[in-house]
N, C-alpha and C positions, 0 to 999 in steps of 0.2 A: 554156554558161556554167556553169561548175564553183560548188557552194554558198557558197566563200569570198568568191570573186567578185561571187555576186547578193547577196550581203549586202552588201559593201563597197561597191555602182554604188547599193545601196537605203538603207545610209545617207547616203552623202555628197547623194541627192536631199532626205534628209531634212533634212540638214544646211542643202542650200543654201535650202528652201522653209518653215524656221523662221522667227515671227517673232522680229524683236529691235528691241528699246526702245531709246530714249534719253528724258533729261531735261535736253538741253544748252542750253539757250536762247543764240544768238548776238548777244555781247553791241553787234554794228552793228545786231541788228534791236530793239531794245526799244523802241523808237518804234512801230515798228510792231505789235507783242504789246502794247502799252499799247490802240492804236487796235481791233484786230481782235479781243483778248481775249474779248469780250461779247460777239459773235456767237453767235447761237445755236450753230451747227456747231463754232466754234471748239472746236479739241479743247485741255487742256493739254499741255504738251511733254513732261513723266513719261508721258505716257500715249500718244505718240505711235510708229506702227511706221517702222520702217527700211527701206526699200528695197534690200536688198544683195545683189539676181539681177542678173546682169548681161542686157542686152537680149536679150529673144526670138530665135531665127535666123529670118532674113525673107526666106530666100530658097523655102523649098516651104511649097506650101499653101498659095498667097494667088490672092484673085480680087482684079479692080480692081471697086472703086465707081465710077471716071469712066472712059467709053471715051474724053477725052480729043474726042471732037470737039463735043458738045452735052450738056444738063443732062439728059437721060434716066433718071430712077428718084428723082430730085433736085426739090423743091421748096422755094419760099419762105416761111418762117413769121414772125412778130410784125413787124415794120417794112416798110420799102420802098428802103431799099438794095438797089444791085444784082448781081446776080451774070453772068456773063456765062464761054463757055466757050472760049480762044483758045489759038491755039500748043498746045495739051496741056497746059493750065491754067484754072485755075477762078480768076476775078479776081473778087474783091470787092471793091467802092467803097463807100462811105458817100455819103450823102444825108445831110445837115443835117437837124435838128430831127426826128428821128424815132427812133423805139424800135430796138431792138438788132433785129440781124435775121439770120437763121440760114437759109441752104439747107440744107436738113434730106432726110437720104434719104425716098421714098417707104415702103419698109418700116420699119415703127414696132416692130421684135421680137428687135431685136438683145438677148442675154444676154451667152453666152459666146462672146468672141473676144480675136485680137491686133490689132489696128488702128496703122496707120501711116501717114502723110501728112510731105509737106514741106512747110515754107511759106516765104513770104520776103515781109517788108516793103518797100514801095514808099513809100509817105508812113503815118507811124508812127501807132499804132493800138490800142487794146485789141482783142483778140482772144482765139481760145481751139477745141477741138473739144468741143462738147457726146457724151455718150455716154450710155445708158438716158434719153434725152430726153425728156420725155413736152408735151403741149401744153394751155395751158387756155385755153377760149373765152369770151368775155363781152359777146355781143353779138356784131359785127362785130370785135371784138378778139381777138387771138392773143396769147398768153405761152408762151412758151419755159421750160418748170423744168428741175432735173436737176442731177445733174457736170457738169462740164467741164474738161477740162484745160488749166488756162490759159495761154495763151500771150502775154502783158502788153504785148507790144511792144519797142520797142528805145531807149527815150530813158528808161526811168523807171529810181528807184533803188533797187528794193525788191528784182528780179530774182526774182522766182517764176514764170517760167514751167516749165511741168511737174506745177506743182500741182495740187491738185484746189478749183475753187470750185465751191459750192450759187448756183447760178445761180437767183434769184426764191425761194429756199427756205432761207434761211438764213446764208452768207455762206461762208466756208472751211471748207471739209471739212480739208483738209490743205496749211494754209501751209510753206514755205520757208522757216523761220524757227530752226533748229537748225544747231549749231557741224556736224552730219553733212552738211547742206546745202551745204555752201561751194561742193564743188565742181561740183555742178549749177547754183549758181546765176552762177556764170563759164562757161555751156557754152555760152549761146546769142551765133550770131554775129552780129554787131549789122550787118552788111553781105550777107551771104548767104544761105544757102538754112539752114531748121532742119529735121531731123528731128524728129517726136513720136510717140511708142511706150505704147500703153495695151494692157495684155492683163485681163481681165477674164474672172475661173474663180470660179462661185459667189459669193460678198458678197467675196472678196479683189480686187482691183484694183491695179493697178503700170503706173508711168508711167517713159518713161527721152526725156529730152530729149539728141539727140544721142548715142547711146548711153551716156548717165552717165545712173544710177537716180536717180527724182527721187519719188516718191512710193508711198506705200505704206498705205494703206487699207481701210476693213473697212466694207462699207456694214450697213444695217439690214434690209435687206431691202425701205426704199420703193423705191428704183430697181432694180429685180433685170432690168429690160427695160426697152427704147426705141428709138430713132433718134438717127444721128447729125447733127449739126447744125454747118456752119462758121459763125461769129461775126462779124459784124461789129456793134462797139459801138456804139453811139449817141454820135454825137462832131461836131464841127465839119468834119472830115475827116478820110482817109484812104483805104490800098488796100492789100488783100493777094492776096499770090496761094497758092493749092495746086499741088500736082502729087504725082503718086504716091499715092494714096489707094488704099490697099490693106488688102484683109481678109484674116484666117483666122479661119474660123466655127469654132467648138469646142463649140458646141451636139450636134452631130452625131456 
């Protein structure tokens, strides 16, 4: 590669992995920037990064998390909803009356990776993938903190899946709530299968729902490691399913 060259392949990476701001508040969400404002995590919108990498390539370098026939390396943490592992799917159901509940991989030391799963609602649901998860005990009791990429379900009208919410620790890290937003927040299929895409290099974090960037984030360095955890909310009902749960470790 000739010197013009390595300059010009080394800026335009520098280009693409700049952050960029807005301060556009989307004037269908102010209901919602009224409601979520005062969250601890809540960032303001002047202050918020852009997401404008387009999706990691996902096809080398990945291991799967499910071999697809049983929950092996996978356990249950805070509630008693269930997980169960069918057809090359991981289904979660809700159990009534009980706390939110996350199969959670067995390794707890996940950093840097790209992680990507699909999912698809069956009876509708708050959801989401926990990532840098960490867990707190009290007693007989389990709590689930952390990010999560939330995946809200498919009946409400806020459409922030992709985002990133402070699961037990504060509220939104990074709402869906910017004029830059629109078009993630029209990507999920309200009938099919969704793509979720988190890559996580040091405190930067980037999410792209269905291949549109959805989130773009700068932790503090509490979560800098964890386990992954699939979500099921605490609700009256519902059922999701995964499939394709796939890593690339970038620790390494």
């Amino acid at each position: 590669m000739g010197p013009l060259k390595f300059f010009t392949t080394l800026l335009a990476s520098a280009v693409l992995s700049a952050p960029a701001f807005s301060g556009t508040l989307e004037p269908t969400q102010k209901d919602w920037y009224q409601k979520y404002k005062t969250q601890k995590n809540a960032p303001k919108p002047e202050a918020m990064l852009l997401n404008t990498n387009p999706e990691p390539d996902l096809k080398t370098g990945f291991v799967s998390l499910f071999n697809g026939k049983d929950l092996d390396g996978w356990e249950s943490r805070g509630g008693q909803s269930t997980f169960v592992a069918k057809d090359g799917m991981i289904i979660g159901t809700c159990v009534p009356d009980t706390p939110s509940t996350y199969l959670s991989t067995k390794k707890v030391d996940y950093s840097d990776f790209i992680f990507t799963c699909e999912m698809q609602w069956i009876v509708d649901i708050n959801s989401g993938v926990m990532f840098h998860a960490q867990e707190k005990k009290t007693g007989s009791l389990s709590t689930v903190l952390g990010p999560q990429a939330e995946m809200e379900g498919i009946s409400g009208d806020r459409h922030w899946s992709g985002g990133i919410y402070g699961q037990d620790c504060g509220g939104y890290f990074y709402p869906l709530w910017l004029v830059e937003h629109a078009k993630v927040r029209a990507a999920l299929d309200l009938k099919g299968w969704n793509r979720i895409t988190i890559e996580s290099r040091g405190k930067e974090v980037r999410t792209w729902l269905n291949g549109v960037p959805a989130a773009h984030w700068m932790d503090d360095g509490t979560y800098a490691k964890g386990f992954f955890g699939l979500q099921i909310h605490k609700a009256a009902k519902g059922e999701v399913h995964w499939r394709n749960l796939m890593l690339k470790d970038l620790a390494h």
